[in-house]
N, C-alpha and C positions, 0 to 999 in steps of 0.2 A: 504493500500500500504506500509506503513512504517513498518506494524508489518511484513508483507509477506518479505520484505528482509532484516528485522533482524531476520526472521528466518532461513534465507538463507545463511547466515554468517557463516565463517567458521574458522578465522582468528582472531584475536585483531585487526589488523592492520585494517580491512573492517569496523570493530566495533566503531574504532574511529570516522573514516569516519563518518559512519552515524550518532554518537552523534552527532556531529558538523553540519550535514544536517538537521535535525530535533528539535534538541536540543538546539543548538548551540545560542549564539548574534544575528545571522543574518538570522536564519532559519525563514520558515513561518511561524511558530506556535510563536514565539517569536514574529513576525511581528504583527500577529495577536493579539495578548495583547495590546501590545502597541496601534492598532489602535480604541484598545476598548473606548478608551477615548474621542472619536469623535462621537459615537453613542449616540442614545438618553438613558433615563435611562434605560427604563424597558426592549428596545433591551439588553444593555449593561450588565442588570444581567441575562438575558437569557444566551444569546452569552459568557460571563464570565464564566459564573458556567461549562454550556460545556465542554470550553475550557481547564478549570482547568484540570477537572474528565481527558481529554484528556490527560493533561501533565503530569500528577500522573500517568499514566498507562505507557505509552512511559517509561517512568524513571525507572519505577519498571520492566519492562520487558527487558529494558537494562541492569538494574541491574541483573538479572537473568541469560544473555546472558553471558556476562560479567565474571560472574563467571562460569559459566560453560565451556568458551571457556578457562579458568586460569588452572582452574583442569583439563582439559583434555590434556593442554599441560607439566601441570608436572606430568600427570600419563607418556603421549607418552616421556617424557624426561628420565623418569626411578629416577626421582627424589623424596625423600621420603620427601622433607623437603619446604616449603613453605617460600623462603625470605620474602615475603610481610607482612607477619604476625609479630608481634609483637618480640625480642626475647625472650630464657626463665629466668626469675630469679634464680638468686644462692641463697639460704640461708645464710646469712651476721654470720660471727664468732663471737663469743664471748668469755671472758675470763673464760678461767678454776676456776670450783669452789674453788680449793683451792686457785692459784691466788686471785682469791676474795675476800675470807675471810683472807687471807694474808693481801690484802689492806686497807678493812675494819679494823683488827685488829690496822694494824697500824696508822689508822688516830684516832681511839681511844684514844689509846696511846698519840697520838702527841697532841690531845687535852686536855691532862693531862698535856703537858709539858717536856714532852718526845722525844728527837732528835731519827729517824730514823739514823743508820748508819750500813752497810755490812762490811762481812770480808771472807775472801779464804774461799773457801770451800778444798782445800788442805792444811793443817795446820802442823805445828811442833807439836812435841810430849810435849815440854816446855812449848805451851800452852796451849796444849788440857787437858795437865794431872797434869803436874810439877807444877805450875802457880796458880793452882788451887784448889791445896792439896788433890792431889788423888795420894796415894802411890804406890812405885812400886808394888806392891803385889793386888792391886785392881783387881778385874773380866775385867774389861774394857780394860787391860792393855793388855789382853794375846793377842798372836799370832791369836788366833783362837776366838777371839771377835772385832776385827779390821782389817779396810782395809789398809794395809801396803804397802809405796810404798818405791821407789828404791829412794831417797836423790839426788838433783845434787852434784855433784864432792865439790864443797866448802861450804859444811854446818857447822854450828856453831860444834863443836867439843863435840859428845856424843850426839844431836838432833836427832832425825828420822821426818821421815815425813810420814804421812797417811791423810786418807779423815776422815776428823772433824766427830767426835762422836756426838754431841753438838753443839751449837753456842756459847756456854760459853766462849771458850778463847778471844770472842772481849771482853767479861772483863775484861780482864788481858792485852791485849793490850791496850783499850782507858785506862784504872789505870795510866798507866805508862807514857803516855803521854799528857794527862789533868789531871790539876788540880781540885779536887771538886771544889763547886759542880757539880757533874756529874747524866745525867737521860738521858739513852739512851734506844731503843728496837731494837734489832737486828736480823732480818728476813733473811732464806734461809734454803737449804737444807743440811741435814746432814746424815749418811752411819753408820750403824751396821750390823756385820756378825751375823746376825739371821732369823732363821725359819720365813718363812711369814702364816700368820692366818687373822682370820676376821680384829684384830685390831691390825697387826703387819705387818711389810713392813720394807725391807734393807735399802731402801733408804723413807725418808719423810723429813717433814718438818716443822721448828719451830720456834719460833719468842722467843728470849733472854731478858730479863730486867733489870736492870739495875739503881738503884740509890744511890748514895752518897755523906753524907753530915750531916753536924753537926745536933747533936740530934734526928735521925732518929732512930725508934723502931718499934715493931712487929707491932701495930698498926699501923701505916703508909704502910707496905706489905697487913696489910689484908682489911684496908681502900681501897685500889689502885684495889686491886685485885676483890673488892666486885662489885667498881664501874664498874671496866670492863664487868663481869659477867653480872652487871643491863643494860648496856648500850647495850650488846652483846644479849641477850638472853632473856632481857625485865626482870620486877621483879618477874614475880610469878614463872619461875624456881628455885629450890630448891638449894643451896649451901650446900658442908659440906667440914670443915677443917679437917686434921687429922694431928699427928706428923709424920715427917719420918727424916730422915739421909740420907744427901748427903755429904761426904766431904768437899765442899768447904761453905757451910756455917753452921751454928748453935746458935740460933737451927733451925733445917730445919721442913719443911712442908709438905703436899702435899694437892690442892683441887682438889675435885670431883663434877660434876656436875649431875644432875638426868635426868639416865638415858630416852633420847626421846622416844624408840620405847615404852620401858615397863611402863613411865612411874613410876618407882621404882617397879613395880613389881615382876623385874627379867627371863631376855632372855636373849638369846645368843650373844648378844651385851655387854651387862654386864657382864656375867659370873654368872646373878641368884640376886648379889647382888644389882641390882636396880640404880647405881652408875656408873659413867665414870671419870676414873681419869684425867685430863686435863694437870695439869704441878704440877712441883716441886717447892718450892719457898722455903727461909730464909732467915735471917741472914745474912751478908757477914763473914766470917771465918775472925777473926783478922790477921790469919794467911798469906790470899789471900792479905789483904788490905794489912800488911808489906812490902811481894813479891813484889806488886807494887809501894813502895814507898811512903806509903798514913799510916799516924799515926793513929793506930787502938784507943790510948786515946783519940785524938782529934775528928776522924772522925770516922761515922759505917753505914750502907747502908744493902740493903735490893736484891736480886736476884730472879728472877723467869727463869723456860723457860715452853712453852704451847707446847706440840704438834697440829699441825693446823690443820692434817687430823681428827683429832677427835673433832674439833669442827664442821664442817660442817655436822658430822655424828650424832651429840648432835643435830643441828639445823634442817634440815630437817628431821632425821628419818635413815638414812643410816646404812646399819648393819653389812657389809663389807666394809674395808678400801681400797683392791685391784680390787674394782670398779672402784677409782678415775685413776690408771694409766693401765688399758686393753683395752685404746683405741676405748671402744665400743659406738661410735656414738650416736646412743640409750639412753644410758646413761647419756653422757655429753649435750646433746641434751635440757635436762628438767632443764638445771640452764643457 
């Protein structure tokens, strides 16, 4: 009888009903359990076992009903979407890898003793260039290797203003207004007008160094620079120093780190040579330390900067540097 007008059902609302006639606290079949208690034993497991198999099927055949009467009403509703379900999960963001290794870079750092501190990324030309002993006649200087903007109306008299080539002028700002000792790492984005390729991009980013203070020497830059390297990249990646020339210090440096994909073998990541240059480092220029006020006899300090897109490109393997800003999902998806 019970199954015959839960077949008959056509409604939810009829469907309630009948759980609750059947089913329900007060139904007979609940009556019935209950009165099982009053039977003798071996009635009682007779009559129990029954009654169970009874209520297991009742339940499972309303469940049945149940849903079938649910989807039939949101097929008849013209609804594709089922509130009663669950809803769906978004995939939770996370931070871009260069962010990352920006942050990582810098707690590096800081663990050496190292103050994190930012500066404009639209900067004066006094301290991108002047400040820092790169003369007017420098590549970096022209028109058509910088992004050059229009000055507000009361700029220092002979300044210009552009988007920072570098992070280097916060050296020549904290110089001049701290006293050594000074140890700082200066992280953010910097602009050159150039051709973009695997491992060239207008705009990136790079994280500045910074230390000064009595009787510091080349060893102390390559001491600093090693540890980063081991702490970054673990120890059995390869390091190699080389000499270079940068204006504002001397004598200047450059380190390279061994190449991920090839392995030193040489791809198109390297250019063949096996090698990824990572930053420039030296010296600080007696010159730079005067500019700001800071006795080149007394005191002499050491500078680096890292480009950051190429360190993530060192650490997983990456062989194009304009994967990191095309946006593509995909991509960003696997860090």
């Amino acid at each position: 009888m019970a199954l015959t007008e839960l077949a008959g059902l056509d409604q939810t609302k009829g469907l309630e009903e009948w759980r609750i006639a059947y089913l329900g606290k007060k139904s007979r079949l609940t009556e019935l359990l209950r009165s099982l208690a009053t039977l003798p034993l071996e009635e009682r497991k007779e009559l129990g076992a029954a009654t169970n198999i009874l209520k297991n099927e009742l339940e499972s055949e309303y469940k049945q009903k149940e849903d079938l009467l649910r989807n039939a009403g949101i097929a008849a509703a013209g609804v594709g979407i089922d509130v009663s379900l669950p809803g769906r999960s978004f995939p939770k963001g996370h931070l871009h890898p260069v962010s990352r290794v920006l942050t990582e870079i810098s707690d590096i750092f800081a663990g050496m003793g190292f103050q994190v501190v930012e500066g404009p990324e639209v900067e004066w030309d006094h301290y991108t260039f002047d400040s820092l002993n790169i003369p007017p006649e420098h590549p970096s200087r022209d028109n058509m290797a910088s992004f050059w903007l229009d000055a507000p109306p009361k700029e220092p008299e002979g300044w210009r203003m552009l988007l920072r080539t570098h992070t280097s002028p916060m050296q020549a700002r904290v110089m001049e207004k701290v006293p050594p000792p000074i140890r700082i790492v200066v992280p953010g984005r910097v602009f050159r007008y150039e051709a973009t390729d695997a491992t060239h991009l207008a705009m990136f980013t790079q994280i500045e160094g910074l230390a000064v203070d009595k009787g510091i020497t080349m060893a102390d830059l390559k001491g600093t620079l090693f540890e980063f390297a081991r702490r970054f990249f673990g120890p059995d990646r390869a390091v190699r120093f080389r000499t270079d020339f940068f204006p504002f210090v001397e004598p200047g440096a450059e380190m390279a780190i061994e190449c991920a994909v090839c392995r030193g073998k040489g791809c198109r990541l390297c250019s063949g040579s096996g090698w990824i240059e990572i930053l420039g480092a030296g010296m600080v220029h007696p010159r730079v330390l005067k500019m700001a006020g800071i006795d080149p006899d007394v005191y002499s300090g050491f500078a680096f900067g890292i480009g950051i897109e190429r360190i993530p490109m060192l650490h997983y393997g990456i062989d194009d540097i304009r994967l990191f800003y095309n946006g593509d999902l995909r991509f960003l998806g696997q860090f």
